[in-house]
Backbone bond lengths (Angstrom), bond angles and torsions (degrees), N, CA, C in turn:
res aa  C-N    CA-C-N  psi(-1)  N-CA   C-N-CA  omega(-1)  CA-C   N-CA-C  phi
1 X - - - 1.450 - - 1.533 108.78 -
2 X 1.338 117.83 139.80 1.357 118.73 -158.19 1.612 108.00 -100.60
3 X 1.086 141.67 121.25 1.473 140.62 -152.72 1.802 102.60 -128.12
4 X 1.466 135.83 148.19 1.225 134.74 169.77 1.373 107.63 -85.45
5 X 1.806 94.62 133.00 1.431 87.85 170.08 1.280 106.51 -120.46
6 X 1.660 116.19 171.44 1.777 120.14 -170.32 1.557 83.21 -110.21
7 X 1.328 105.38 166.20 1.575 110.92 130.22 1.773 99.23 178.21
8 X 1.675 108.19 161.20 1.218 114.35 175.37 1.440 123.18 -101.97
9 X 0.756 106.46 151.44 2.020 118.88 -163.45 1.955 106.37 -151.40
10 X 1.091 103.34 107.71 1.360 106.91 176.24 1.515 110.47 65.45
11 X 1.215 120.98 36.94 1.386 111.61 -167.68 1.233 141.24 80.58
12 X 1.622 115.54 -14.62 1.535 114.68 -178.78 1.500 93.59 -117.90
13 X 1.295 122.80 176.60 1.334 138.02 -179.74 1.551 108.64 -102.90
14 X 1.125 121.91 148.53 1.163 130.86 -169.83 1.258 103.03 -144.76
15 X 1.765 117.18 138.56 1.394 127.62 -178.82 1.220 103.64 -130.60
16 X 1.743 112.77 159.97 1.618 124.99 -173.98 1.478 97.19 -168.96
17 X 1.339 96.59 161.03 1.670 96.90 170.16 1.343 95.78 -134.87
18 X 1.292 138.86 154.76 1.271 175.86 136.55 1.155 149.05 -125.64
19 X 1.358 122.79 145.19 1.496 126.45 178.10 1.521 111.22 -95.98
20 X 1.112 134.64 6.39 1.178 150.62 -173.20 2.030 88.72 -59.13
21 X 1.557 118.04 154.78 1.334 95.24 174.06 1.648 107.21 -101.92
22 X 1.487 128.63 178.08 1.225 133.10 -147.12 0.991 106.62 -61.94
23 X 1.878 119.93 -43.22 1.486 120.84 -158.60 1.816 117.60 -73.63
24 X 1.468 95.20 -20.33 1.310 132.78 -162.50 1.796 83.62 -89.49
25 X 1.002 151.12 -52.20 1.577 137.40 -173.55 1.288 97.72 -95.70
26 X 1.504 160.60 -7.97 0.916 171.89 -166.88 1.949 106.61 -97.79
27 X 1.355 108.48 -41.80 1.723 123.90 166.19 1.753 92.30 -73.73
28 X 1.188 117.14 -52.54 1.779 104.94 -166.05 1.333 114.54 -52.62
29 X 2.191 96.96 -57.14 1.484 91.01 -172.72 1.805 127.27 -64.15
30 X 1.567 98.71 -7.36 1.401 104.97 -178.25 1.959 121.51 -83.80
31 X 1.435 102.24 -20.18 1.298 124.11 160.32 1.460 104.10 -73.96
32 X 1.053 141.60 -43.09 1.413 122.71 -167.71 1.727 112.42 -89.81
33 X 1.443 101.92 -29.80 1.500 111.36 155.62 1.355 113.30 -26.42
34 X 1.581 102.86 -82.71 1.436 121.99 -161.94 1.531 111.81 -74.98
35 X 1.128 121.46 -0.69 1.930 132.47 166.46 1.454 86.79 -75.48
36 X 1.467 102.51 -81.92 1.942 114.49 -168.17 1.677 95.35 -27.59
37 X 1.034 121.03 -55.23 1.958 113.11 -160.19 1.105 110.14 -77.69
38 X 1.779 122.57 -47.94 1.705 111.87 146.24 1.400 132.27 -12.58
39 X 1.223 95.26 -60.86 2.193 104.00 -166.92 1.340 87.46 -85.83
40 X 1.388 137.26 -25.34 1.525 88.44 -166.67 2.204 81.37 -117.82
41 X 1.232 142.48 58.02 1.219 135.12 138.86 1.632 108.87 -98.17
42 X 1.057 97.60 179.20 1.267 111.38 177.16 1.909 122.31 63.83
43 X 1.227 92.32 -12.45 1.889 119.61 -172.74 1.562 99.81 -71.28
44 X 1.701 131.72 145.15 0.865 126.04 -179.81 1.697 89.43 -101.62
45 X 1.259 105.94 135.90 1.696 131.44 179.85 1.388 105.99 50.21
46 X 1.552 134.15 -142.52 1.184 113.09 -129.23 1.634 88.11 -142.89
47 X 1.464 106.39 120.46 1.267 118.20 -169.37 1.963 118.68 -99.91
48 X 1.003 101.09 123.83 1.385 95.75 -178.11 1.368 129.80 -24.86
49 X 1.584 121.59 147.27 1.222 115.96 165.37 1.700 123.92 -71.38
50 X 1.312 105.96 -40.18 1.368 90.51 -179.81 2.078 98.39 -94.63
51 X 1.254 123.61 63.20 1.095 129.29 140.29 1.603 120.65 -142.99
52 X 1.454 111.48 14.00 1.498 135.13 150.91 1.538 111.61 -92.26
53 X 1.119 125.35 -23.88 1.373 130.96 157.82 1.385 115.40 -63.87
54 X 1.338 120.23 -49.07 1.738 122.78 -154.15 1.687 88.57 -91.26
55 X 1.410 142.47 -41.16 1.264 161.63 165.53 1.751 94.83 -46.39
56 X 1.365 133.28 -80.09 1.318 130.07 179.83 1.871 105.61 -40.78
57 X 1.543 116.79 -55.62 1.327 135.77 -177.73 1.157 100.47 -45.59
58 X 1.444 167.26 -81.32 1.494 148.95 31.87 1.558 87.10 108.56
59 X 1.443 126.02 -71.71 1.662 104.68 -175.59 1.021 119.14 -78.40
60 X 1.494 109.64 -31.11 1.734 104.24 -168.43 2.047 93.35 -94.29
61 X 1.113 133.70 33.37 1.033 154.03 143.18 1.630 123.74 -66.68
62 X 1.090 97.67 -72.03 1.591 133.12 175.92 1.626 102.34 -48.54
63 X 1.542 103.05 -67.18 1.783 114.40 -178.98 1.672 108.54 -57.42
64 X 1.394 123.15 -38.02 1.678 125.89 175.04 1.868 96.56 -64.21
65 X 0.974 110.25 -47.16 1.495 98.76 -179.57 0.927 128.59 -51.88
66 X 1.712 110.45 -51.00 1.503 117.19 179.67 1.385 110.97 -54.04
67 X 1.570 109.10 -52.79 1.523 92.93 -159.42 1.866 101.91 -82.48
68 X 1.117 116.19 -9.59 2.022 117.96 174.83 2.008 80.95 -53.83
69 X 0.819 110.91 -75.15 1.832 122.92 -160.02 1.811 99.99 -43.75
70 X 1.638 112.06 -40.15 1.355 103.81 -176.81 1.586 105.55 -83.59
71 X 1.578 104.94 -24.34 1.901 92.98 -176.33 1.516 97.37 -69.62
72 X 1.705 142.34 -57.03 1.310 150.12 -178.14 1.863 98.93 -40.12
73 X 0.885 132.80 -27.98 1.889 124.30 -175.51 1.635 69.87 -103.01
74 X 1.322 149.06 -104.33 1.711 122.37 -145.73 1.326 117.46 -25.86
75 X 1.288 118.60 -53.72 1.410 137.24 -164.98 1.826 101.08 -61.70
76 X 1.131 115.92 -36.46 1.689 103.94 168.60 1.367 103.07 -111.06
77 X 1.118 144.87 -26.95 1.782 116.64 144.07 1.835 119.38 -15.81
78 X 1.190 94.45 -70.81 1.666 108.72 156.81 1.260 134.11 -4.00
79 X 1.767 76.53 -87.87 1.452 98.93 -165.86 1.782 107.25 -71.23
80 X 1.571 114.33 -16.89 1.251 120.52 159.25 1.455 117.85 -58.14
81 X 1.230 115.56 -74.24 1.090 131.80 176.25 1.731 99.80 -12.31
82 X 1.498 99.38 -81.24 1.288 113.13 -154.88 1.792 110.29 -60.67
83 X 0.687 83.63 -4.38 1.872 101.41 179.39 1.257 131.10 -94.38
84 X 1.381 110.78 -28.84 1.711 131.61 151.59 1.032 107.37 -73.96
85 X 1.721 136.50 -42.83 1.811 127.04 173.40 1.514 109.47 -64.13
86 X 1.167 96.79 -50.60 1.857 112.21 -175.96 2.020 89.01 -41.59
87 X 1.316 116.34 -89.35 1.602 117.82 -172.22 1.553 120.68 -37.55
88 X 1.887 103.26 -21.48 1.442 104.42 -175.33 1.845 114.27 -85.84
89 X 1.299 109.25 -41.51 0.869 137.25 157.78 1.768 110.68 -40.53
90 X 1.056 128.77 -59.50 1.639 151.60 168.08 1.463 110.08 -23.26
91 X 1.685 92.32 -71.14 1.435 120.37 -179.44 1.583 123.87 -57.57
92 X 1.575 85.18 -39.29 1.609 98.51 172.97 1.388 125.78 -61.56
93 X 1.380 108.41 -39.90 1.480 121.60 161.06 1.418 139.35 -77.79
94 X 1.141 101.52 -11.42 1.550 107.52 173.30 1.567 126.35 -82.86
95 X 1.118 108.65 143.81 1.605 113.17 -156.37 1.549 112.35 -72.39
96 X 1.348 110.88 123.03 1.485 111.04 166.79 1.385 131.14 -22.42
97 X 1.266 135.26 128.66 1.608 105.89 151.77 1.250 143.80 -54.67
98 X 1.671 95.76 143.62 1.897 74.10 -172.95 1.565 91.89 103.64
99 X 1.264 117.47 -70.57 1.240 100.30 -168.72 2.033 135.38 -68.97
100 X 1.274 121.08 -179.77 1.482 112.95 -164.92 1.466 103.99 -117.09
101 X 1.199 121.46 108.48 1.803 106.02 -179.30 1.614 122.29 -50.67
């Protein structure tokens, strides 16, 4: 069931609705928090909002990549894996010569 949520970011309020569950938008808005205060600390004077946006956009960009690239090498680890048991497994079952099923 899809519920509105508030929250503030840089001063303005921001709304969304989702079915996502609480703890699960509660981890997002706290990741995008702590991006937003990243990009704009350490900055000498006062850096735009919509270039603390495109900068947050841009990291949590970067971080989906990395781990897409690390799930794609599990995912044929895997799919290896399971493909050397699958043939071992195969072999194991297949009937001797000579023999009568």
């Amino acid at each position: 069931m899809e519920r509105l949520v508030r929250f503030q970011l840089l001063g303005q309020e921001y709304t969304f609705y989702t079915g996502a569950p609480e703890s699960e938008v509660a981890d997002i808005l706290d990741l995008v928090k702590e991006l937003v205060e990243e990009n704009m600390s350490g900055s000498a004077g006062t850096i735009p909002v919509s270039k603390v946006a495109v900068l947050v956009s841009l990291n949590i960009a970067s971080k989906y990549f990395e781990l897409k690239s690390k799930f794609d090498i599990y995912r044929a680890d895997t799919e290896q894996r399971i493909s050397s048991l699958t043939k071992q497994i195969d072999s194991g079952l297949s009937p001797e010569k000579g023999e009568e099923c």
